[in-house]
SERO-4910 file (N, C-alpha, C, O; in steps of 0.05 Angstrom, whole numbers):
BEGIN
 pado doro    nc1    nc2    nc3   cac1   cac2   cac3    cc1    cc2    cc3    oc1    oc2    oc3
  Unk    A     17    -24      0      0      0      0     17     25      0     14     47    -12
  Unk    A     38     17     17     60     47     17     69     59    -13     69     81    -24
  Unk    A     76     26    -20     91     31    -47     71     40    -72     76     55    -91
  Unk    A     49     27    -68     30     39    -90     26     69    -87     25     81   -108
  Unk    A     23     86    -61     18    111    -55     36    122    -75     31    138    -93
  Unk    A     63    108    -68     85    133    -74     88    135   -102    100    154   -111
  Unk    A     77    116   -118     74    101   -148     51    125   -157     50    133   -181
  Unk    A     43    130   -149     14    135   -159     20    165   -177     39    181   -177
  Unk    A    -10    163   -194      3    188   -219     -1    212   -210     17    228   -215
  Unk    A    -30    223   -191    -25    242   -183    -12    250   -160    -14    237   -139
  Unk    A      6    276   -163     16    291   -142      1    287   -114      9    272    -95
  Unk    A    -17    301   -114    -32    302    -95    -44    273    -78    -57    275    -57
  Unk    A    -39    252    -88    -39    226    -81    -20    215    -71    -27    193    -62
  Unk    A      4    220    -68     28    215    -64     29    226    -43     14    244    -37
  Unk    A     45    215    -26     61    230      9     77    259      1     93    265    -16
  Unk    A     64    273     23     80    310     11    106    308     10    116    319    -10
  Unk    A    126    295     27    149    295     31    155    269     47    139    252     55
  Unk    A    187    271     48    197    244     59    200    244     84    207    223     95
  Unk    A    197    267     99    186    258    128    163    239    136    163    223    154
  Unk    A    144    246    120    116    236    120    117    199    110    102    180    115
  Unk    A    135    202     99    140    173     88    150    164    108    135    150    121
  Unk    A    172    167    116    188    157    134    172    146    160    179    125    171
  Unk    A    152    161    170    135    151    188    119    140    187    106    134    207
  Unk    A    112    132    161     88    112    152    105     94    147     95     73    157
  Unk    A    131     88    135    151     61    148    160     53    173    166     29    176
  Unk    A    161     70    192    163     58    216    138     52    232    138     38    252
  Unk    A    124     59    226     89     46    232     88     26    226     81     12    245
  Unk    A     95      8    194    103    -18    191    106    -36    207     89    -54    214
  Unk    A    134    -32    217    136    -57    239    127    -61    273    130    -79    290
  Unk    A    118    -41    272     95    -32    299     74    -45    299     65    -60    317
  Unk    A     62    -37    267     38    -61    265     45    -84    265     30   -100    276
  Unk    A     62    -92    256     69   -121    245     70   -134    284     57   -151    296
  Unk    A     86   -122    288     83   -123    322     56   -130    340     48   -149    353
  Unk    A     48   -104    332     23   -112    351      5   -134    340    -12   -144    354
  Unk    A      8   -144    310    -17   -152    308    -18   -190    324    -36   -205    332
  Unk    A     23   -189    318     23   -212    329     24   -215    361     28   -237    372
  Unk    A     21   -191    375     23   -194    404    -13   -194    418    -23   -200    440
  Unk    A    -25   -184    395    -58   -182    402    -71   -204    395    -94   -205    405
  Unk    A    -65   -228    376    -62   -239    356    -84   -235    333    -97   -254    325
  Unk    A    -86   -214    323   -105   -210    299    -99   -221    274    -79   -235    268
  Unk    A   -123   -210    254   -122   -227    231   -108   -227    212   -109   -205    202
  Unk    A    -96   -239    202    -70   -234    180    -84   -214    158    -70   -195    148
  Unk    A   -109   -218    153   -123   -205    125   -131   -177    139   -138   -161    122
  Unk    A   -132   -167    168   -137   -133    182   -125   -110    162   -103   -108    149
  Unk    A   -137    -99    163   -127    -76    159   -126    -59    169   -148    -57    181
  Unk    A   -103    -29    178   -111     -9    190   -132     11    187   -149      5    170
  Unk    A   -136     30    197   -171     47    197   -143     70    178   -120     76    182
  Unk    A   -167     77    154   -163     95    136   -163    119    141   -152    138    129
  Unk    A   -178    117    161   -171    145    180   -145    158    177   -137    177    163
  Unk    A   -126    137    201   -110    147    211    -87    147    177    -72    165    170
  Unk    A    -91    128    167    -72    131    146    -71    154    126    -51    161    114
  Unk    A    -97    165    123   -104    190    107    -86    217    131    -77    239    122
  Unk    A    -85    211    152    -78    231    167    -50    237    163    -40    259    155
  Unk    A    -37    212    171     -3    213    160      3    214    145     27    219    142
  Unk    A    -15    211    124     -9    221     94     -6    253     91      9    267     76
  Unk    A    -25    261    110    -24    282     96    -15    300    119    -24    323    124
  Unk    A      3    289    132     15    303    157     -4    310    179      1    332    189
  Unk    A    -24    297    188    -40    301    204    -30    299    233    -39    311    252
  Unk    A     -5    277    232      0    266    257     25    287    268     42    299    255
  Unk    A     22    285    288     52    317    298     65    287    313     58    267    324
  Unk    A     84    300    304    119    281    311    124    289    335    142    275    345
  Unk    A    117    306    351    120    306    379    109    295    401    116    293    424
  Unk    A     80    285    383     53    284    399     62    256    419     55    251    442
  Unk    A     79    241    401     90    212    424    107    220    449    106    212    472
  Unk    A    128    242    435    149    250    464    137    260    476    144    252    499
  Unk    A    117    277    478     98    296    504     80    281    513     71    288    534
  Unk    A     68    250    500     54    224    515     73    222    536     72    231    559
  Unk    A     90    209    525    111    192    543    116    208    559    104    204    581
  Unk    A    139    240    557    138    256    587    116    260    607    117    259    631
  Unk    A     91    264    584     63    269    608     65    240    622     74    241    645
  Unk    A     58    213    610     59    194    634     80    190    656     70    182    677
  Unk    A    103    195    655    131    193    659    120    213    690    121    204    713
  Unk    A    110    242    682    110    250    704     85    246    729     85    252    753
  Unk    A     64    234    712     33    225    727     44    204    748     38    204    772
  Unk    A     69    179    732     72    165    746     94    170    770     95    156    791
  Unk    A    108    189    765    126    202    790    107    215    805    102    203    826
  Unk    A     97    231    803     72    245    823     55    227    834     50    231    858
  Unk    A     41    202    821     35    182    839     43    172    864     29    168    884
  Unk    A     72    169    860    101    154    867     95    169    891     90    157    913
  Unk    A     94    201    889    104    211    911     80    215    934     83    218    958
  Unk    A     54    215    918     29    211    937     27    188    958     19    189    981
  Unk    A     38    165    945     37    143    959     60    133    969     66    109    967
  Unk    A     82    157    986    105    144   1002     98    144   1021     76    155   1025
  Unk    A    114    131   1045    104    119   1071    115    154   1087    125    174   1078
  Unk    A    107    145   1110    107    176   1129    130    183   1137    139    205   1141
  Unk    A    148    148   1143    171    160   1144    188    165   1130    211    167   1139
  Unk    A    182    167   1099    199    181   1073    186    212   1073    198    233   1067
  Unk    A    163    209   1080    158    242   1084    167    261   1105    170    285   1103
  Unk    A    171    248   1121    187    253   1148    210    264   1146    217    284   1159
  Unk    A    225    251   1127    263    262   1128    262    272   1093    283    273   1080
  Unk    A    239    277   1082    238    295   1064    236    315   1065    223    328   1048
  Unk    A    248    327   1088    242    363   1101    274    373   1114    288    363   1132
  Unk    A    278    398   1098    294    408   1105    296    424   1131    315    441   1132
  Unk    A    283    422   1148    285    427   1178    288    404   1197    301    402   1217
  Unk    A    272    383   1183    279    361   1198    308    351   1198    318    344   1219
  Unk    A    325    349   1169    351    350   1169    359    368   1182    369    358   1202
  Unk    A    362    395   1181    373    405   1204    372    402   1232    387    412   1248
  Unk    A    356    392   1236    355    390   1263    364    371   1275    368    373   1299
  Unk    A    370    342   1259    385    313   1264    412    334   1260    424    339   1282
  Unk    A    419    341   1246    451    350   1243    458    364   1264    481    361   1272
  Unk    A    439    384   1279    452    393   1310    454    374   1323    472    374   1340
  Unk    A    435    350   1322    432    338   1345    460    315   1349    468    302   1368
  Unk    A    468    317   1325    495    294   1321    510    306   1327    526    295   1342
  Unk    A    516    336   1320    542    343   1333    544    352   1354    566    358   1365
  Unk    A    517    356   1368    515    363   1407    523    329   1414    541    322   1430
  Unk    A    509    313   1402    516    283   1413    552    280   1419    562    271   1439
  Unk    A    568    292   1390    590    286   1385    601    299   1404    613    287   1422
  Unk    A    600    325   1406    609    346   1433    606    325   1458    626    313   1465
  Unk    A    590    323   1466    588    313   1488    607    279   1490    627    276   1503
  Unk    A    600    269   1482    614    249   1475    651    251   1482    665    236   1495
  Unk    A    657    275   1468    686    272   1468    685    290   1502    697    279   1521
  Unk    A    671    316   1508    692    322   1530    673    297   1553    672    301   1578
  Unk    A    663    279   1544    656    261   1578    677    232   1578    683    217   1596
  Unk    A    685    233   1545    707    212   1537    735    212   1552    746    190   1555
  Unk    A    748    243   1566    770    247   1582    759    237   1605    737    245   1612
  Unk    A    774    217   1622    778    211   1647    777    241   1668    775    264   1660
  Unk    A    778    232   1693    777    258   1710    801    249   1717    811    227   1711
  Unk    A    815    274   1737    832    280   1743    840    255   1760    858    241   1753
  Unk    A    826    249   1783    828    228   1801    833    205   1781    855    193   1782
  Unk    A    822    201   1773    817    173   1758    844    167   1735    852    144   1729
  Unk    A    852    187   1726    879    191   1708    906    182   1737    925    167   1732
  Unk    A    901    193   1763    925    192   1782    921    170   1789    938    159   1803
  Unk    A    894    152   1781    898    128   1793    916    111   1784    936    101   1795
  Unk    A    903    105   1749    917     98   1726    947    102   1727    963     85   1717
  Unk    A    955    127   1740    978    126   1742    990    110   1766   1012     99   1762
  Unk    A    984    107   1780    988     88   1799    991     63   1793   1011     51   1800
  Unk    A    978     54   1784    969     31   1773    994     21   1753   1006      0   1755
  Unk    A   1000     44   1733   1022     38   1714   1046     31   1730   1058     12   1720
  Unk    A   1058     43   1755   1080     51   1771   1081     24   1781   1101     10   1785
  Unk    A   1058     18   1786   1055    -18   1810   1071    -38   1784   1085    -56   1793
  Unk    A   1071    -35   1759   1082    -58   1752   1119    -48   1751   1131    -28   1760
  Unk    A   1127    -69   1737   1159    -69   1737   1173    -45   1722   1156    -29   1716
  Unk    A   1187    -40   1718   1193     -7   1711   1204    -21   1681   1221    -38   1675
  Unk    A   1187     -5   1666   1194      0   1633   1185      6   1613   1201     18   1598
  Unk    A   1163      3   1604   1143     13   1582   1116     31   1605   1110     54   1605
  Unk    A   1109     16   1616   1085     17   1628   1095     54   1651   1080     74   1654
  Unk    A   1119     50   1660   1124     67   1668   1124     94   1658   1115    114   1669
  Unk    A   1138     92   1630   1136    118   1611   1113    123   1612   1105    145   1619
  Unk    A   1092     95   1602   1065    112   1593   1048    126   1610   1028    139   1605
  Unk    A   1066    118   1645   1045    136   1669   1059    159   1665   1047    177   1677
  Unk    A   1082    170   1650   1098    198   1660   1078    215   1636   1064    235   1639
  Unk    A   1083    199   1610   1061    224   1586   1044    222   1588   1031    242   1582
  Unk    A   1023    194   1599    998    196   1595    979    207   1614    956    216   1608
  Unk    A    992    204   1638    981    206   1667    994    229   1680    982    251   1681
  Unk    A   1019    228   1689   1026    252   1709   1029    281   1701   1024    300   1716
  Unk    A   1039    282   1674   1041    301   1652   1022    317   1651   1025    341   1654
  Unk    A    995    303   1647    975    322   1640    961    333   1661    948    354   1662
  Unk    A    968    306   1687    965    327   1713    969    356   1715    951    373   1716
  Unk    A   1002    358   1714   1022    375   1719   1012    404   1697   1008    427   1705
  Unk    A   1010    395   1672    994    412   1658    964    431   1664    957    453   1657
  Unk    A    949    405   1681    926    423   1688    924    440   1710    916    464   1711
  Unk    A    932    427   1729    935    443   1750    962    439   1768    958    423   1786
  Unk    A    990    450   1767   1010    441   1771   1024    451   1804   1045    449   1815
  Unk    A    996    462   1810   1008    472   1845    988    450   1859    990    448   1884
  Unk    A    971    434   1849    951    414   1867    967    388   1858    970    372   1876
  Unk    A    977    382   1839    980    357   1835   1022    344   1828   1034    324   1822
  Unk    A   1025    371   1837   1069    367   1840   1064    349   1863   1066    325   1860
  Unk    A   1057    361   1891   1064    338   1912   1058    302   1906   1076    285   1908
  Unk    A   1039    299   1903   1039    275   1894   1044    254   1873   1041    230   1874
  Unk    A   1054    273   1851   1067    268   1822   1093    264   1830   1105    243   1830
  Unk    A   1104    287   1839   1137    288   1837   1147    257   1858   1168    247   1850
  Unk    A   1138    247   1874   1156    216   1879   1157    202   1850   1177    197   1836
  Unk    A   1130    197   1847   1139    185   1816   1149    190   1792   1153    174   1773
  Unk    A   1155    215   1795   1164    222   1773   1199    223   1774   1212    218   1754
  Unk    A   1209    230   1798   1232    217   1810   1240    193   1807   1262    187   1797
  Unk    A   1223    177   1814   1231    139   1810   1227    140   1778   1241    121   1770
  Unk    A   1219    148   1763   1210    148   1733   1246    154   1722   1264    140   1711
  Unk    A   1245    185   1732   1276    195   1721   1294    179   1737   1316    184   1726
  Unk    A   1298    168   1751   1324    149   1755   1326    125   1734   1345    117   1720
  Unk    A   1300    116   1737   1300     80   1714   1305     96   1690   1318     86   1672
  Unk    A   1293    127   1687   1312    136   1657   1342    127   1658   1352    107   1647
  Unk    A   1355    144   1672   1372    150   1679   1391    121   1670   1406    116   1651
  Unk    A   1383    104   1697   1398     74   1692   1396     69   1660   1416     66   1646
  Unk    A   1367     69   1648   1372     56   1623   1394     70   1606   1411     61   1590
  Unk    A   1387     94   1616   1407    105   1591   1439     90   1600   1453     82   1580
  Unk    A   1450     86   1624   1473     72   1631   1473     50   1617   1491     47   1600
  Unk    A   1455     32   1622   1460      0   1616   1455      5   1585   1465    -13   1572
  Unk    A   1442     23   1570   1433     18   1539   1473     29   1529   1485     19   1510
  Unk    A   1483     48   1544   1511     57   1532   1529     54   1557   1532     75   1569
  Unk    A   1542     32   1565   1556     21   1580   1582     35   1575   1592     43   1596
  Unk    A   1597     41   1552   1623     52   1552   1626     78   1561   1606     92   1567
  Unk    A   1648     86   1563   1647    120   1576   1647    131   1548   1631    150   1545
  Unk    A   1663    122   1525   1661    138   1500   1645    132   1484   1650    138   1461
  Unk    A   1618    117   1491   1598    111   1462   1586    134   1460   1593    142   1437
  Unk    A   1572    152   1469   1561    179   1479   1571    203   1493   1590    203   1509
  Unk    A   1554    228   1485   1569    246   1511   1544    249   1524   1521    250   1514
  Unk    A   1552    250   1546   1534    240   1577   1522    275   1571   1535    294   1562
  Unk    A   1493    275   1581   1479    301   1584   1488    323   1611   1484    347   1614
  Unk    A   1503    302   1628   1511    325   1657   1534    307   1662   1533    285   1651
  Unk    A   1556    315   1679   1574    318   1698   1564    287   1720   1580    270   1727
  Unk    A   1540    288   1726   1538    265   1742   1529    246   1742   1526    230   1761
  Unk    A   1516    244   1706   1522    223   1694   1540    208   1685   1536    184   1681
  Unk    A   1567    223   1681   1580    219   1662   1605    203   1696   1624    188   1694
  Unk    A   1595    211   1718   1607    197   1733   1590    176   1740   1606    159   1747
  Unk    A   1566    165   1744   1553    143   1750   1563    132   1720   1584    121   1726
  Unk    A   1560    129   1698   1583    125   1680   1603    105   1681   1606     81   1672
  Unk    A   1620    124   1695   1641    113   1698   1645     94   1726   1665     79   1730
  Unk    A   1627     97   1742   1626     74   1761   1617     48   1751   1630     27   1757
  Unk    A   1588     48   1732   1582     32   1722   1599     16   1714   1595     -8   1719
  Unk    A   1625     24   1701   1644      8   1674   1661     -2   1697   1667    -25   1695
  Unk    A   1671     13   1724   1682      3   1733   1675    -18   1753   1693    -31   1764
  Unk    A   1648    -22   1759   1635    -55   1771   1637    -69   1748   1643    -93   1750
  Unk    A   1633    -59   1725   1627    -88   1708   1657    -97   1704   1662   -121   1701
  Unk    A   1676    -79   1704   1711    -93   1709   1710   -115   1731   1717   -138   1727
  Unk    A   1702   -106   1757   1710   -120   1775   1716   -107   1794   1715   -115   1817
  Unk    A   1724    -80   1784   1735    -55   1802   1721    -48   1822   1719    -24   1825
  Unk    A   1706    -66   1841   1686    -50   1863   1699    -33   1887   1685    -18   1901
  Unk    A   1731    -38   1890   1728    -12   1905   1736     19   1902   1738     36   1919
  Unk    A   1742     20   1865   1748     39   1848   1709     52   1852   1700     73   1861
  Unk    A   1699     36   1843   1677     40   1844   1662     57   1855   1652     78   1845
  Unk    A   1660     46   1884   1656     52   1915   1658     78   1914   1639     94   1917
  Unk    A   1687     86   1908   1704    115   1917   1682    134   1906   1671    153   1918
  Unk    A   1677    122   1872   1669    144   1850   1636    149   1869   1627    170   1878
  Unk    A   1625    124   1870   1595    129   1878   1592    151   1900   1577    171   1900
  Unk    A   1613    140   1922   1607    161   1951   1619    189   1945   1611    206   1960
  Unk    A   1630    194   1933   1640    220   1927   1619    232   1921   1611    253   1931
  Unk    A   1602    210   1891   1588    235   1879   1570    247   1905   1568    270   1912
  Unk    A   1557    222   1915   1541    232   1931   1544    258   1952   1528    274   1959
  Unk    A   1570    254   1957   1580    280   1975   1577    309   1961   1569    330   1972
  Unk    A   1584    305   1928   1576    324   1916   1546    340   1910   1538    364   1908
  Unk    A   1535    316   1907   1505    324   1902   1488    330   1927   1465    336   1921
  Unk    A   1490    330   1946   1480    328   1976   1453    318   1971   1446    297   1962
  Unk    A   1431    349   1985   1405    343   1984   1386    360   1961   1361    362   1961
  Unk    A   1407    374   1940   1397    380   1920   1365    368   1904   1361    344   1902
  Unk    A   1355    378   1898   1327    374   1896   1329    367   1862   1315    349   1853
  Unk    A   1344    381   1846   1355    376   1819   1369    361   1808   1376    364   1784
  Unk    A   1377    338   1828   1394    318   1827   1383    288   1838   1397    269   1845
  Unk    A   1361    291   1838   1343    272   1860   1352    244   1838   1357    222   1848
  Unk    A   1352    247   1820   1356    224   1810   1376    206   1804   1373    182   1805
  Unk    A   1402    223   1796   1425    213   1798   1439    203   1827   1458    188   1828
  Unk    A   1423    217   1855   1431    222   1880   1418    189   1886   1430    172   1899
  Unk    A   1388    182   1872   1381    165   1876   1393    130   1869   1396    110   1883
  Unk    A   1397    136   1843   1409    121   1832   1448    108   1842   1462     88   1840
  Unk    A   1448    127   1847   1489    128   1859   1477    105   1880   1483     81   1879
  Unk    A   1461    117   1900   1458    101   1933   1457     71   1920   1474     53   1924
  Unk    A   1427     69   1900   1422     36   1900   1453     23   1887   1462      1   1892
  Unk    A   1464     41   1871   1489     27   1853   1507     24   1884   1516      1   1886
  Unk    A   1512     39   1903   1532     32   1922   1513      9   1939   1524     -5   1957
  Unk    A   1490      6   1934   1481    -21   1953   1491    -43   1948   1502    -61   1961
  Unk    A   1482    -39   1922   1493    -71   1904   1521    -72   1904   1532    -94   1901
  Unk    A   1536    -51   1907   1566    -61   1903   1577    -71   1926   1597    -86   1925
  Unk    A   1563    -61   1954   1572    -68   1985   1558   -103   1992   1567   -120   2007
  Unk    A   1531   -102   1973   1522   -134   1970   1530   -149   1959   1524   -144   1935
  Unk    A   1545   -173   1961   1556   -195   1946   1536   -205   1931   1514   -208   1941
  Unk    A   1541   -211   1905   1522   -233   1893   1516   -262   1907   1525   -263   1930
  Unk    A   1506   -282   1900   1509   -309   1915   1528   -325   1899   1538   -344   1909
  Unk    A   1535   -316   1867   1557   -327   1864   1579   -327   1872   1592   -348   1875
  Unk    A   1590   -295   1878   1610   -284   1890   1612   -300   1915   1634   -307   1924
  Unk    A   1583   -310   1931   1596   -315   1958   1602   -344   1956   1616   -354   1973
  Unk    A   1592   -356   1938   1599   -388   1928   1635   -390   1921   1650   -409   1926
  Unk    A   1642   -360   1907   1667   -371   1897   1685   -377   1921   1697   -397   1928
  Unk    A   1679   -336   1940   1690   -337   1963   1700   -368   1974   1720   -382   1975
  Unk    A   1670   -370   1983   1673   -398   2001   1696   -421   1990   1713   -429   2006
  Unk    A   1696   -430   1966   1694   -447   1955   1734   -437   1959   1749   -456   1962
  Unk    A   1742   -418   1958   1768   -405   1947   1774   -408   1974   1784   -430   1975
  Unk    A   1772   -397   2002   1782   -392   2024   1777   -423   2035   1796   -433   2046
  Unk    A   1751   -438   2031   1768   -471   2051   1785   -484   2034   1798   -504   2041
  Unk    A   1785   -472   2008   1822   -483   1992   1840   -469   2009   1855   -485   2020
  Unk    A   1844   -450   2013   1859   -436   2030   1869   -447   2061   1892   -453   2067
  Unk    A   1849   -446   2074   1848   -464   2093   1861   -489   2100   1875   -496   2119
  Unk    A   1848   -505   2073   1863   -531   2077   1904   -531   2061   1920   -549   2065
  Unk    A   1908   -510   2049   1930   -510   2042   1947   -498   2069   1972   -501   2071
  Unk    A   1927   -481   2096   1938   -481   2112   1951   -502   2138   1970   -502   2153
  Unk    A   1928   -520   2132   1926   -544   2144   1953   -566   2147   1965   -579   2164
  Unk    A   1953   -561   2113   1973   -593   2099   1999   -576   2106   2019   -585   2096
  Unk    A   2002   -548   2124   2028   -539   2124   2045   -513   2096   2067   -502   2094
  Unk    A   2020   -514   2079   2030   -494   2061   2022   -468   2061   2005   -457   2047
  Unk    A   2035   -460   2080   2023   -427   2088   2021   -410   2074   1999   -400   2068
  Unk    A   2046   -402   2066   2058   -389   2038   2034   -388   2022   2020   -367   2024
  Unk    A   2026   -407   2005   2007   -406   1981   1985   -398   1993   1971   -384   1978
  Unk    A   1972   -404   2025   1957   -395   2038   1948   -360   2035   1932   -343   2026
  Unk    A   1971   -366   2047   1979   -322   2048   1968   -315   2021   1950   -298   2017
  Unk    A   1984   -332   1997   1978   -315   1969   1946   -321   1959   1936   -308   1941
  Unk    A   1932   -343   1976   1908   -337   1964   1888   -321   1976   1867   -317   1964
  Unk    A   1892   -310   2003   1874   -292   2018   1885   -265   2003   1870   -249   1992
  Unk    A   1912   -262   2004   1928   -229   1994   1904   -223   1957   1893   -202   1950
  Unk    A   1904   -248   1944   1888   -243   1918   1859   -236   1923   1844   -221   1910
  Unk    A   1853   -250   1943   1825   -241   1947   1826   -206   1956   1809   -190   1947
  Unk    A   1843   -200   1970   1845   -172   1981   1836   -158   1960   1814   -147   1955
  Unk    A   1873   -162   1941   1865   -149   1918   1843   -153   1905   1834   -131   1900
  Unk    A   1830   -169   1896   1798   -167   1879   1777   -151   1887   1766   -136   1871
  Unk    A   1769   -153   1915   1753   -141   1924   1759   -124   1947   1742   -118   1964
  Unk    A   1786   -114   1946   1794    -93   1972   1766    -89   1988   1747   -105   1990
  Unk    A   1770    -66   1996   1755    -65   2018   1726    -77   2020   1715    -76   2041
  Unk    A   1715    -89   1999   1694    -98   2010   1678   -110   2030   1671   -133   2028
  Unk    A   1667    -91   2055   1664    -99   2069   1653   -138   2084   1660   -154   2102
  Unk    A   1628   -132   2053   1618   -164   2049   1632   -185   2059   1631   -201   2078
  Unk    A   1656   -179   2028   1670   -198   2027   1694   -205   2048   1710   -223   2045
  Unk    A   1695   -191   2065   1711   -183   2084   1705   -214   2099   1718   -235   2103
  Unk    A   1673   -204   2105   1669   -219   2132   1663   -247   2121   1665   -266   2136
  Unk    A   1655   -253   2091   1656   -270   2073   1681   -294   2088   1681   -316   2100
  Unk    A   1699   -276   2081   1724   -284   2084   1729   -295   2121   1737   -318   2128
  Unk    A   1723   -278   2135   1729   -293   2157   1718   -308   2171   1730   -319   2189
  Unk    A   1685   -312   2164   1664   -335   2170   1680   -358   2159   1683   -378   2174
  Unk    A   1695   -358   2129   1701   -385   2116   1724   -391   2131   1726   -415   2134
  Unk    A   1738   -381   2138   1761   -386   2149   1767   -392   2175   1787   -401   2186
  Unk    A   1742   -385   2182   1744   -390   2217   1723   -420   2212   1713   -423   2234
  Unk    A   1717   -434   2200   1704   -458   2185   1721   -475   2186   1713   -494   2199
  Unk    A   1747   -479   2177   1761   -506   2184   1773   -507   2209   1778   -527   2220
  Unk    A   1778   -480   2218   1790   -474   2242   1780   -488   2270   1793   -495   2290
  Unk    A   1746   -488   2264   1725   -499   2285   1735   -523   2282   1738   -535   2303
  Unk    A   1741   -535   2260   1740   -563   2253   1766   -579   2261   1771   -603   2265
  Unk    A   1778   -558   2264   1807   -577   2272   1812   -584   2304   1831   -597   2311
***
């Protein structure tokens, strides 16, 4: 039928232009479409109506895109008649505002009730101090006493500063035992740099080189309040050097009833030279002193 139109002798029988054509070919397979989705009759024909219309440009080429937008928006406006109350609810720009204060008063609050109190931080610090001195300790000096000292530092020095004293000595030592030589580092003060050198000289053997250096310092440092730590540290280093280990007192022993018995069998001489070596090793050590004359007065009982 298309093709006969366009065949045909008069003008005026013919499609005006090839727009007009063109949409009476794509109508084609539309029908061909529907007829098999409705299932009509192979022999139907369309209503002459509408075909006289597109012939003769009756039909507006827009008239489908402004269908489709008009439904497009009937069915969004539907959409929006029939949402539930609580999509209408947080579809309001006051109601968002007003969740958004309420999250960040929540958040406010949240963080300043999130800081511990003051008490409760000195406990913690306590708590850190009770275990063995080394990590846990640091973390009571920045985490805990620090911020004490920061907040209010005329209420909370008296009871900070012991610990913070025992804190700066176990500094102190570590930094000794982490640099044992006198020349791996330069020492931060004068009375480091002599606990230092006491250090190197117990680990020789030198305890009563030692001795000298520790009690001096102490004479130097008196009851200085700026020195509490090194003052502290000197005393425990002269405890341990005036305390024998239990090996030390094993060798003692073990060295002086050799002694003994070489005094016994008549060999005095070698006697003499093994008490005179002990002298020298541990001069004056008091310990070892009496070390020495408990063992010796031991075979003595015995003979």
């Amino acid at each position: 039928e298309v093709v006969c139109q366009c065949l045909a002798k008069k003008p005026e029988d013919r499609y005006p232009d090839a727009y007009v054509l063109g949409l009476r070919l794509q109508e084609i397979p539309r029908k061909v479409d529907l007829s098999k989705s409705e299932g009509m009759l192979a022999g139907s024909r369309v209503d002459s109506t509408s075909e006289t219309e597109a012939a003769h440009g009756g039909v507006d080429p827009a008239a489908i895109g402004g269908t489709f937008v008009r439904d497009m928006m009937r069915a969004e406006l539907e959409k929006q008649e029939h949402r539930g109350l609580l999509n209408r609810w947080f579809d309001n720009v006051w109601v968002l505002l007003t969740l958004l204060l309420l999250l960040l008063i929540g958040t406010a609050w949240l963080f300043l009730n999130s800081r511990p109190t003051p008490e409760k931080l000195f406990a913690r610090g306590e708590s850190l101090m009770s275990r063995p001195a080394g990590p846990a300790w640091d973390a009571a000096q920045t985490q805990c006493f620090q911020p004490l000292l920061e907040e209010d530092a005329e209420l909370w020095q008296p009871r900070v500063q012991p610990y913070l004293d025992r804190i700066a000595e176990y500094q102190l030592e570590r930094t000794l035992l982490d640099q044992p030589s006198l020349n791996s580092s330069s020492p931060s003060d004068e009375p480091e740099q002599i606990l230092r050198r006491a250090r190197v000289l117990e680990q020789m053997g030198d305890f009563e080189a030692a001795r000298e250096q520790l009690e001096a310092l102490l004479v130097l440092l008196g009851d200085s309040p700026d020195y509490a730590a090194p003052r502290q540290l000197a005393q425990r280093m002269l405890e341990q050097i005036k305390t024998p280990e239990p090996r030390q007192i094993e060798f003692l022993e073990a060295v002086l009833i050799r002694a003994a018995q070489l005094e016994e069998s008549g060999k005095q001489d070698e006697a003499d030279r093994v008490r005179e070596a002990i002298k020298r090793l541990y001069g004056e050590n008091s310990s070892a002193i009496e070390t020495h004359e408990s063992a010796g007065s031991a075979p003595a009982s015995g003979r």
